[in-house]
C-alpha positions as CSV (number, residue, x, y, z in Angstrom):
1,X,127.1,148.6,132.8
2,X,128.1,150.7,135.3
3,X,129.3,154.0,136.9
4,X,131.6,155.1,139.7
5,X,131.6,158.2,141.6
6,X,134.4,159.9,142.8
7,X,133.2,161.7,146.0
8,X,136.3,162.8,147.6
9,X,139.8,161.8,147.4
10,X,139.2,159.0,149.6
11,X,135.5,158.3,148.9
12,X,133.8,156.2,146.2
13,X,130.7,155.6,145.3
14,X,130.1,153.1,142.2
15,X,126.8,151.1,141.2
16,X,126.3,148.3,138.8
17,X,124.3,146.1,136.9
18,X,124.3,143.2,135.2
19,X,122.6,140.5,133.5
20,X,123.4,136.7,133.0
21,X,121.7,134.0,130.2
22,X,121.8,130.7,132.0
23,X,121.2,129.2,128.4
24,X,118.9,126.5,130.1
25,X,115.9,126.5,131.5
26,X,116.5,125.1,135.1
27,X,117.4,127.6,137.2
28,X,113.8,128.3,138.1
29,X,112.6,124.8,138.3
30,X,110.1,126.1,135.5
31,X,110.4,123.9,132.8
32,X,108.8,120.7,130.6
33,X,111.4,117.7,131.3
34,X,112.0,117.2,134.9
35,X,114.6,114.2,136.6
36,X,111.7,111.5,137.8
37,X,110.7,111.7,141.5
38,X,112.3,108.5,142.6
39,X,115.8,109.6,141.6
40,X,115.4,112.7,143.6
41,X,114.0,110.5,146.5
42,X,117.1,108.5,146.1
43,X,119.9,110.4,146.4
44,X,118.3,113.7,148.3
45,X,115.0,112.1,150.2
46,X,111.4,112.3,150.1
47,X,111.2,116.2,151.0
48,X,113.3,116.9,148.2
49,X,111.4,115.0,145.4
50,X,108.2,116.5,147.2
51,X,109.6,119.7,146.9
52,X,111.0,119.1,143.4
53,X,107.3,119.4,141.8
54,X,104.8,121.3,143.1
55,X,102.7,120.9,141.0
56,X,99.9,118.6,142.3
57,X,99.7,120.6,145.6
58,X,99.2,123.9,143.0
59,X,96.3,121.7,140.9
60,X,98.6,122.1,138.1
61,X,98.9,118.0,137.3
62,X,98.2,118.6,133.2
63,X,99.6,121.6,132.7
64,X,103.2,122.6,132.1
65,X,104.9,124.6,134.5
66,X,106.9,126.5,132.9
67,X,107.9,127.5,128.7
68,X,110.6,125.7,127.0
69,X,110.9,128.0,124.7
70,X,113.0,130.3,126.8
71,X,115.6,130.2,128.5
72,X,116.7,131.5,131.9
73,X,118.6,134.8,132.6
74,X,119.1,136.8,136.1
75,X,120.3,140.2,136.6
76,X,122.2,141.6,139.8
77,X,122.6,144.9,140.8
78,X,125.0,146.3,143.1
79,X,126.3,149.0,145.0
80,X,129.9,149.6,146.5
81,X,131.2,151.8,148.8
82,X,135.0,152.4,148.9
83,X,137.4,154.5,151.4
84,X,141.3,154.7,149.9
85,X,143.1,154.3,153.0
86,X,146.6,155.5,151.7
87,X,147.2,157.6,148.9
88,X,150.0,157.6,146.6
89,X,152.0,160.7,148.0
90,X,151.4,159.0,151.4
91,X,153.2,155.7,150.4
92,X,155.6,157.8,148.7
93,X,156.4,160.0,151.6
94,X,156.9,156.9,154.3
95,X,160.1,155.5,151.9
């Protein structure tokens, strides 16, 4: 959803938000299945499978990271500005 403001008749103001379902649960990296280490290492290098799971350097080595239950979502939010260079009765009046 969203509104727009029409400050002048050149300047607009709008803001909007938004929200996205991934409908899996990788985008975090917080999940229960995860590609083995020596794949990672294999096509991307050892500081991407270290980085891959953290989860001995967090002392998490028997616990799950993450919920498979749910999946991931993301909102954004965002502003925008806008300045009408020409109007209609300007373009109008140059032909």
């Amino acid at each position: 959803f969203g509104f727009k403001f029409k400050l002048s008749t050149q300047w607009t103001v709008g803001l909007e938000y938004g929200i996205r379902w991934t409908f899996t649960d990788y985008l975090d990296d917080v999940s229960t299945t995860y590609v083995e280490p020596t794949r990672i290492e294999g096509q991307y290098g050892p500081m991407a499978a270290a980085m891959a799971d953290r989860s001995p350097v967090l002392h998490l080595e028997n616990d799950p990271r993450g919920d498979d239950n749910r999946n991931d979502s993301y909102g954004i939010l965002g502003l925008t500005i806008t300045y009408k260079i020409f109007s209609n009765a300007d373009q109008c009046a140059q032909f």
